[in-house]
Every structure is written in C-alpha cells, then in structure tokens.
C-alpha positions as CSV (number, residue, x, y, z in Angstrom):
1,X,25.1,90.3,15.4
2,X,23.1,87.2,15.4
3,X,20.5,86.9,18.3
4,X,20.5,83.2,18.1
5,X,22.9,80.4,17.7
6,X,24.2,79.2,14.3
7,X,22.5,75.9,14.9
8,X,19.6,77.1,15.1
9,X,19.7,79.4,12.5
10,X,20.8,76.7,10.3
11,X,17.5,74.7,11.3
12,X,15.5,77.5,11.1
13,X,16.6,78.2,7.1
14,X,16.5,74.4,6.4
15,X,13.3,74.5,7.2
16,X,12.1,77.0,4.7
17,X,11.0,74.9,1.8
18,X,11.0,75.6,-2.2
19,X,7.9,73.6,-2.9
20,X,4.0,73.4,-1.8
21,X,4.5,77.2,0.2
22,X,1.7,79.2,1.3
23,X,1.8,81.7,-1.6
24,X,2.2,79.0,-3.9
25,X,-0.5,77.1,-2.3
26,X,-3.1,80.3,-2.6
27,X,-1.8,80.7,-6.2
28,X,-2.9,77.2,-7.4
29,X,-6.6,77.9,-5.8
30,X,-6.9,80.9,-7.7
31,X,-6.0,79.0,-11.2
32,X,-8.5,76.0,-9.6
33,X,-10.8,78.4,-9.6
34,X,-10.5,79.8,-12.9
35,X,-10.9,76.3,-13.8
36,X,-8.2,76.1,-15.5
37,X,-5.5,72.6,-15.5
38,X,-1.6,72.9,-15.0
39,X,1.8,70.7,-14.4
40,X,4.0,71.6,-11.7
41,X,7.7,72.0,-11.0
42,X,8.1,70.3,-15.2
43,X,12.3,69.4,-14.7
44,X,12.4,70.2,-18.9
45,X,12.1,74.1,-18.2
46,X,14.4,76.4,-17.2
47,X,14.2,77.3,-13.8
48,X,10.9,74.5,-13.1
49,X,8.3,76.9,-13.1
50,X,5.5,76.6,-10.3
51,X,2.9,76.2,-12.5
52,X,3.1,75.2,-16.8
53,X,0.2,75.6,-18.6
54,X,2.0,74.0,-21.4
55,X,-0.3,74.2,-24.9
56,X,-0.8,78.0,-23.8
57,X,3.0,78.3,-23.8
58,X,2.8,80.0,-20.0
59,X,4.9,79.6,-17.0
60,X,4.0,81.3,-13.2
61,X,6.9,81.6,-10.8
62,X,5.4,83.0,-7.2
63,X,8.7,84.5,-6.0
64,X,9.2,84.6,-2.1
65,X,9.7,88.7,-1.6
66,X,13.0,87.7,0.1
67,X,14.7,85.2,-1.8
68,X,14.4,86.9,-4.9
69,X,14.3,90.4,-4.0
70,X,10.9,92.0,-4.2
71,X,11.9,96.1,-4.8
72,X,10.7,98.4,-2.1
73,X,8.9,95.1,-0.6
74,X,8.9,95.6,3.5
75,X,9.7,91.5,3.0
76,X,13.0,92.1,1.2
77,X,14.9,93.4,4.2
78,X,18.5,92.6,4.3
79,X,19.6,90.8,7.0
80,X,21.6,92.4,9.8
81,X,24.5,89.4,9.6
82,X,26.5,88.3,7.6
83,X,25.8,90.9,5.3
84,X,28.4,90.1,2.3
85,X,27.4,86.5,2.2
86,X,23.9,87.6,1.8
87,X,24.4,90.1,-0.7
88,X,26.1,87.8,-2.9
89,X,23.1,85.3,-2.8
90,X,20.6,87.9,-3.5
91,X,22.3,88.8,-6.4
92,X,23.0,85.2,-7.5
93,X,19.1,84.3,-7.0
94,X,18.0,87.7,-9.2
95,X,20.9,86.9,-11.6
96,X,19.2,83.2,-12.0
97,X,15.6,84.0,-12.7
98,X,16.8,87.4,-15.2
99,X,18.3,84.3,-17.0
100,X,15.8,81.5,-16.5
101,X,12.8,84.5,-17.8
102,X,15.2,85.0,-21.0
103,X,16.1,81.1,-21.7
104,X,11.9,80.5,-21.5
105,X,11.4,83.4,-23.6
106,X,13.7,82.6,-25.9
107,X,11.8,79.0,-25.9
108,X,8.4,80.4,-26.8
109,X,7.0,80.8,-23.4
110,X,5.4,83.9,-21.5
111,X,6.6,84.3,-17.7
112,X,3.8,85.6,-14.9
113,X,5.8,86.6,-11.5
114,X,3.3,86.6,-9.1
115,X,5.5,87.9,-5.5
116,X,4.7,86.6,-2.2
117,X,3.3,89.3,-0.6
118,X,0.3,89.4,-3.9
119,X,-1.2,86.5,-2.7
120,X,-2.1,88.4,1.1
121,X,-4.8,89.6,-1.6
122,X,-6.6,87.1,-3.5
123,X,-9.5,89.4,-5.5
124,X,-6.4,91.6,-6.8
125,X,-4.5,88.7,-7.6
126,X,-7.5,86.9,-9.4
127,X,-7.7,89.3,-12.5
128,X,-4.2,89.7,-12.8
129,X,-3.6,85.5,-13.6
130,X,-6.9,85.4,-15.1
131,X,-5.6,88.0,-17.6
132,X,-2.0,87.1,-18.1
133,X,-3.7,83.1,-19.0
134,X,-6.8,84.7,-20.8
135,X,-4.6,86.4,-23.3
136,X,-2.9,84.5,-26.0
137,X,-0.1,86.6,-26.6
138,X,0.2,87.9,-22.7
C-alpha cells in the first residue's frame, strides 16, 4: 500500500524529467572533457539519443536504472504498489530501447548505454566513453 496520496504521487512522478538529468548532465562533462562535440535529443533517430556524435555514426543513451531496468541494480526495485501496472511498463520501456538499439543498428550507428548509477563514478566512466568514441568500429 501506498504511504502517500495519489496526488501527490502523481506530482511527485510528473516531476521526474526525461531531459537535462543529473546522470545525463555528468555524462556530457565527461565527453566536454574529452573534447569532443555532440547534438542532442536529434528527433530523426530512433529513440532521440542523449548524445549523437553523428560523422562517427555513435549514439549514448544514459538509462535511469529504474525506468529501464538496470539488472541486479539496487535502483531497479520494484515498487510495492500497483505492481501489475508497473510490471507492464518496465517491460514496455525495455521492449522500446531492445527495438530503438536494433532500428539504429540496423541504420549504421553504434549504441553506448551508459546507466545511472555509472555516472556516481566519473574516472571509471571516463575510459569507458573515451573508448567506445575512440574506436571506429566500437
């Protein structure tokens, strides 16, 4: 059972945003870094990756260990109510980006997932990006 009323539940998850997040945020400084340039959000691509570095052909989605299901993540709890609704839209979001990955692989591009709970440390997270952008054929 829910400890808190459905209104504010529902303006606690509207408030979650898709956009400009933290991890996100702390992904972009580590590509800044790198000194490397990207688009954001480009509408063309399946699935509007975070971060195109379109002549490379490469894509970065940093995945929110919740929404999309990080596996054995302590972030990717299931929630205590409402269980089937929440089941069904865990398995819609990981059913979505399985297809988005495929539809942009299918398109030329490479895919980096880099999961929310990576960015907590940066100089692991560095090499990985710095690798999977280095590489021409990542």
């Amino acid at each position: 059972m829910d400890t808190i009323s459905k209104e504010r539940r529902s303006a606690n998850m509207a408030r979650i945003r898709g956009r400009n997040t933290k991890p996100e945020l702390i992904v972009r400084g580590v590509v800044r870094k790198l000194g490397l340039h990207y688009r954001l959000h480009v509408p063309g691509l399946p699935g509007k990756p975070d971060l195109v570095f379109s002549p490379r052909k490469k894509v970065i989605f940093v995945h929110g260990c919740y929404w999309h299901r990080h596996s054995r993540c302590r972030f990717a709890y299931l929630p205590k109510s409402n269980v089937d609704f929440w089941i069904k839209k865990f398995a819609a979001n990981r059913n979505r980006d399985r297809r988005v990955q495929k539809e942009l692989a299918r398109l030329g591009w490479n895919v980096l997932i880099v999961w929310e709970c990576e960015t907590a440390d940066t100089p692991a997270l560095e090499p990985k990006i710095a690798g999977f952008l280095a590489n021409a054929d990542a």
